[in-house]
N, C-alpha and C positions, 0 to 999 in steps of 0.2 A: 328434810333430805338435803343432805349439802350438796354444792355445787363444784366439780372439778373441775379445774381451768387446763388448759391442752395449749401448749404451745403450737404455734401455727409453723406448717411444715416449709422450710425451706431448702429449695433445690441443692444438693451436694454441686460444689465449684469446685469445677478438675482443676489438679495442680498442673500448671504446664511444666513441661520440661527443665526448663530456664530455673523456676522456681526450686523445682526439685531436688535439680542437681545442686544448687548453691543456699541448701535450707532456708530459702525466704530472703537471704541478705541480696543487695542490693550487688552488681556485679562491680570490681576495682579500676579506676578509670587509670591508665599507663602514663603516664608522663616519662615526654620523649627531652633527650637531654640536648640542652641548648647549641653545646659545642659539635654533637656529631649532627644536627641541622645547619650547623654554618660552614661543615666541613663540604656538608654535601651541597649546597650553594658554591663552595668554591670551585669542585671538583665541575659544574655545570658551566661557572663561568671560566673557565681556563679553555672548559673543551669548546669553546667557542672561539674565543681569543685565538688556540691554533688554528681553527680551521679559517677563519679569516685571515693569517699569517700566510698558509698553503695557498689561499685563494688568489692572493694577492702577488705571492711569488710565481703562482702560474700565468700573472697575466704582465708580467713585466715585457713588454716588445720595446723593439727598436724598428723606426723607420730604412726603407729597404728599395733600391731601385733594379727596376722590372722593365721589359719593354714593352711599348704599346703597340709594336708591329711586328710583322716576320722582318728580319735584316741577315742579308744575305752577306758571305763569307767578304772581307774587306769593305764593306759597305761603311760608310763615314756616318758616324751616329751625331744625330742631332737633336735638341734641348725637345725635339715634339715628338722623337722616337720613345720616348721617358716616359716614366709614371712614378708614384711612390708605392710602394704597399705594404703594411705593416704586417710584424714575424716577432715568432719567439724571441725574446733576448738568449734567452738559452739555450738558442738551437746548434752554437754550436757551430754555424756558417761565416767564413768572413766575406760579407758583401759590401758593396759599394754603397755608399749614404750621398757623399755630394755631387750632383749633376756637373761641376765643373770638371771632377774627375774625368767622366768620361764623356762629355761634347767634344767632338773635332778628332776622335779618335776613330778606330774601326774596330768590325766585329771580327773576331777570329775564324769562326765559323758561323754555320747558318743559327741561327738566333728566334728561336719559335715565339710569336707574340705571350707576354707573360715568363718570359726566361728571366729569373735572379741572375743579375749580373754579381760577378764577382771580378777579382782582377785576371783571370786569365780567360776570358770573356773579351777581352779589348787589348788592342797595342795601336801603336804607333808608328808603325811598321807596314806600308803600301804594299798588300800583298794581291798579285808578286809584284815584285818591283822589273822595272826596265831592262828587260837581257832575260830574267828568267819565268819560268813558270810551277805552278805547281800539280803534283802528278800524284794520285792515288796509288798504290803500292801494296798487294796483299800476301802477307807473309802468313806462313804457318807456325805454332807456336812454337818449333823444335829448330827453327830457321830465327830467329830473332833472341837477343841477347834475355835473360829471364831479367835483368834489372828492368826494370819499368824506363819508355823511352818518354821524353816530356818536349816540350816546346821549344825550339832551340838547340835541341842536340846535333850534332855532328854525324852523321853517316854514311857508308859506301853500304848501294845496291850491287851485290854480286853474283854474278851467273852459276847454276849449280849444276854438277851431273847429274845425268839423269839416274831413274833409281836402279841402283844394282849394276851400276857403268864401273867401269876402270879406273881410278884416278886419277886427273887431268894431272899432265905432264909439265906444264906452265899455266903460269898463272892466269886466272879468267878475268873480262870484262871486269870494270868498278868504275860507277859513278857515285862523284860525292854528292849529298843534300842535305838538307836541315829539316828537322823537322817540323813542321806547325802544325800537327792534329795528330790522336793515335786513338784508338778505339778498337777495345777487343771484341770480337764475335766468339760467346763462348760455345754454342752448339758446336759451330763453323770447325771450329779450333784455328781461328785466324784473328791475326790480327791486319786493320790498313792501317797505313800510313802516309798521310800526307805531307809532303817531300816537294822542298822548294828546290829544284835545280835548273841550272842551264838551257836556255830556249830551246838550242839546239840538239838537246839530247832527250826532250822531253818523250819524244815518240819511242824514241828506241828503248827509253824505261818502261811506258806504256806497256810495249809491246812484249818486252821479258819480262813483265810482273807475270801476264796474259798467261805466258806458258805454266808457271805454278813450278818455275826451277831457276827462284832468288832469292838468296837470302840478305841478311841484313845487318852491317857490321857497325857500331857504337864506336868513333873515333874520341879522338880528346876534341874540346872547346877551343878549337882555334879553325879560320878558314870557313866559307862555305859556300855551298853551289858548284866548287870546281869539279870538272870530271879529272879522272885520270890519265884522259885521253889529251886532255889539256891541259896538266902540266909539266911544267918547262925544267922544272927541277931534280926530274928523274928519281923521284923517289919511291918510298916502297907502296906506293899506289900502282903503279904500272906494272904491266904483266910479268910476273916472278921466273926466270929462265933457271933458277936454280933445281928443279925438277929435272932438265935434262942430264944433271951431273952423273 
């Protein structure tokens, strides 16, 4: 009796997927090309390069003089009223850098500790000087010249009718002054003005800003502090008779 040999049974091995879809071969390995890897290197290093450029342009400052105290309006600023403190270069501000500029000068107005000085921040200018004083003045915006009034200008405070009055028949009150401070209030719809004039008239300007019926005339750059009342020249400052014609 012969003997038959039987192959011994081995477990069927599932084809996985991988296998299946790509017939057993081996999957193709990519090869990525050299030049668009150096491109995308460059493209990384540039974007860095700028933004270091940006960085570096935003921190460009310039040193900048502040003060270290409150200084009150003519106050004579001196080398311990100072500080430095660094500011955008780009900002745009033209401020004061050398402490020589402004030692021995004075403040224009009140000067809050940490105020950037710039040049109209300081004069040289004893305010007020000997004879006159200076008087706050508050106009309404339809009373005052719409050109912007600045430091130095030239002007007569003028008395006004009142409202819905008759029209003055000669000319009203004018005292002349200068200006050193202006400041609009825009709720208010007013502006003040700070107005260097004549000792002697200071009250009676005072007193007609008080009533809210003056307004405020922009002369030419010549002249100032004088009233009307005082001067000798008889010019078109004094009260106009040409209404009674």
């Amino acid at each position: 009796m012969a003997l038959r040999k039987t192959k011994p049974e081995t477990p069927d091995t599932p084809q996985t997927a991988d296998s299946a879809s790509s017939g057993g071969e081996s999957p193709v390995k990519v090869r990525r090309r050299p030049i668009v890897l150096a491109a995308g290197i460059l493209t990384v290093v540039l974007s860095v390069l700028l933004g270091v450029y940006l960085v570096n342009g935003l921190r460009e400052t310039q040193s900048a003089l502040v003060t270290r105290v409150d200084l009150a309006p003519g106050q004579e600023i001196t080398e311990a009223d100072l500080e430095t403190r660094t500011i955008n270069a780009d900002s745009g501000l033209t401020v004061l850098t050398n402490p020589a500029d402004v030692v021995g000068k004075q403040a224009v107005g009140t000067l809050a500790a940490g105020t950037l000085l710039h040049p109209g921040s300081i004069t040289l200018q004893v305010l007020p000087p000997a004879g006159q004083s200076v008087v706050g003045v508050a106009v309404p915006f339809t009373r005052r010249p719409v050109e912007p009034l600045v430091r130095g200008d030239n002007v007569r405070v003028v008395d006004t009718p009142r409202d819905q009055s008759d029209p003055p028949t000669q000319g009203p009150i004018a005292t002349k002054g200068q200006v050193v401070a202006v400041r609009d209030y825009q709720e208010q719809g007013v502006t003040v003005i700070d107005l260097l004039v004549p000792s002697g008239e200071a009250n009676w300007v005072a007193a007609r800003s008080a009533t809210n019926r003056v307004a405020v005339i922009k002369d030419a750059a010549e002249g100032t502090g004088r009233s009307s009342q005082q001067s000798e020249d008889g010019d078109d400052d004094q009260p106009a008779r040409g209404g009674q014609r």
